[in-house]
N, C-alpha and C positions, 0 to 999 in steps of 0.2 A: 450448365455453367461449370467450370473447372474448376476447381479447387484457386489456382493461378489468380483466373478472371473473377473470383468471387473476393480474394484476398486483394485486386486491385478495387475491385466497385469499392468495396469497404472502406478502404484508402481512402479514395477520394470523396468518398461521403464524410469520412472524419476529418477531411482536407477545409472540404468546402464548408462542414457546419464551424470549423474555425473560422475561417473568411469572414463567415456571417455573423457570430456570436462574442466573438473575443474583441473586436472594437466596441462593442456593445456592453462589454465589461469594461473596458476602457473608458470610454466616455458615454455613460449609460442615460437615458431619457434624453438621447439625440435621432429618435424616429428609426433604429434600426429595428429588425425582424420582429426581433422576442417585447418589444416595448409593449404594441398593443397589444398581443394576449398577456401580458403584466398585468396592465390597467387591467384587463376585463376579469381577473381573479382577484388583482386586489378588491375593487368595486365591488364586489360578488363577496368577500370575505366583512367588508362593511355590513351589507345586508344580510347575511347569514348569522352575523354573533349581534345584529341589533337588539336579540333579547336581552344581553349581559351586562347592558349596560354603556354610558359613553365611552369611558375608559378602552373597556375590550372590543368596542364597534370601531375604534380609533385604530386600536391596534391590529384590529382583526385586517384590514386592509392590506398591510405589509405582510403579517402572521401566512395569510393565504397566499398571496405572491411568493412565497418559500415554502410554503406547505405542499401549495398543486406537484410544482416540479418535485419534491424531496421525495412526494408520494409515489410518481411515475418512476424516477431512482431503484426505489425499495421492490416497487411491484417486480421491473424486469428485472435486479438480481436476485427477487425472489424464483422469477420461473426461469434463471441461469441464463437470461440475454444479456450478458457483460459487456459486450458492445452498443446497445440498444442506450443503458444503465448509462454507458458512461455518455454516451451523445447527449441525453436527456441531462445528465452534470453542467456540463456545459451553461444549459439552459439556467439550472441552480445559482450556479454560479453568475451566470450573467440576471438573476431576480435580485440576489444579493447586493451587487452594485448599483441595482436602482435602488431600492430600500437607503442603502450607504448616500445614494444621489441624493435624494427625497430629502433624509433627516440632515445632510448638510445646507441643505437650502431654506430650512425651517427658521432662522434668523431673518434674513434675506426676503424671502417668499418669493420668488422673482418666476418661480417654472409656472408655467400655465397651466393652469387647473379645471377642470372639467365643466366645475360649477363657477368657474371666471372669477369665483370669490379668493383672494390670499387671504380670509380671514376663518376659512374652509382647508385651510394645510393640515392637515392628521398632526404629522408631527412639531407644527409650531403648537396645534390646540394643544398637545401632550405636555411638551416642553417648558410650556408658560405655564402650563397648569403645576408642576411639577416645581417651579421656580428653578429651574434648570438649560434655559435657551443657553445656557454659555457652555453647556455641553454637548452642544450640537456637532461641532467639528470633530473632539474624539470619540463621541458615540460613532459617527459615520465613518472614520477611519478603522473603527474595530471591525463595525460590519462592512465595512470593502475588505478589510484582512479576511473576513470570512468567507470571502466572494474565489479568492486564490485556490482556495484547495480544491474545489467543487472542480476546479476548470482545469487545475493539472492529475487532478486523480481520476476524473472523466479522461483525459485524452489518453492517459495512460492505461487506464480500463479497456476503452475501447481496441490499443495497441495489442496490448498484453491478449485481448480475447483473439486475436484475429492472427495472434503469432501459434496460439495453438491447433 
């Protein structure tokens, strides 16, 4: 492959995991790509920190859904894949806006939940517990702001690698 031909494949893989991943920040826990491997980390972050107690079993759900990705991030620009890094951002970014999804709906409870239960919502059980439900909306707006950077510093990562 050519130099040329490797600078377009590249392209268009950062093309397409747009396509795929950025409506998914958009309007996230709408069945696009990255949803269900979400669930299957958050799920997996639940069981993983049930020694720690409700609190952190609660949180460990979300905690993981931003941890798996952040992980994969760290790993490839540790061994200097900066394109790799930033595709995976994307991902970041788009666990971010479900999280943001998630804690905005914890008033509501309205998203369909695995265990069919709304009374099984991580972040309504948090929030109540907390005497805090009425800060559901700007907690979720901060963690959508957080959602933002992952996805322009991912695609611009992955730019920046593929111009050198």
């Amino acid at each position: 492959m050519t130099p040329l031909q490797r600078r377009a494949a590249r392209l268009a893989g950062l093309i397409l995991a747009l396509v795929l991943i950025v409506p998914g920040v958009l309007r996230p826990l709408q069945n696009y790509p990255l949803h269900l491997v979400n669930l299957i980390f958050h799920e997996v972050g639940h069981v993983l920190l049930r020694w720690a107690g409700e609190t952190v079993t609660l949180l460990g759900g979300s905690l993981f859904q931003l941890l798996v990705p952040a992980a994969c991030v760290a790993t490839f620009l540790r061994r200097g894949d900066r394109y790799a890094a930033g595709i995976v951002a994307l991902w970041l970014g788009q666990s971010f806006a479900g999280v943001a999804a998630y804690i905005r709906d914890a008033p509501a409870r309205t998203l369909e939940l695995i265990t069919g239960a709304p009374d099984t919502h991580d972040w309504w059980q948090l929030l109540v517990g907390w005497d805090a439900l009425n800060l559901a909306e700007p907690l979720a707006r901060a963690v959508f702001f957080l959602a933002l950077p992952p996805v322009i510093v991912g695609a611009a990562l992955a730019l920046w690698d593929d111009m050198r």
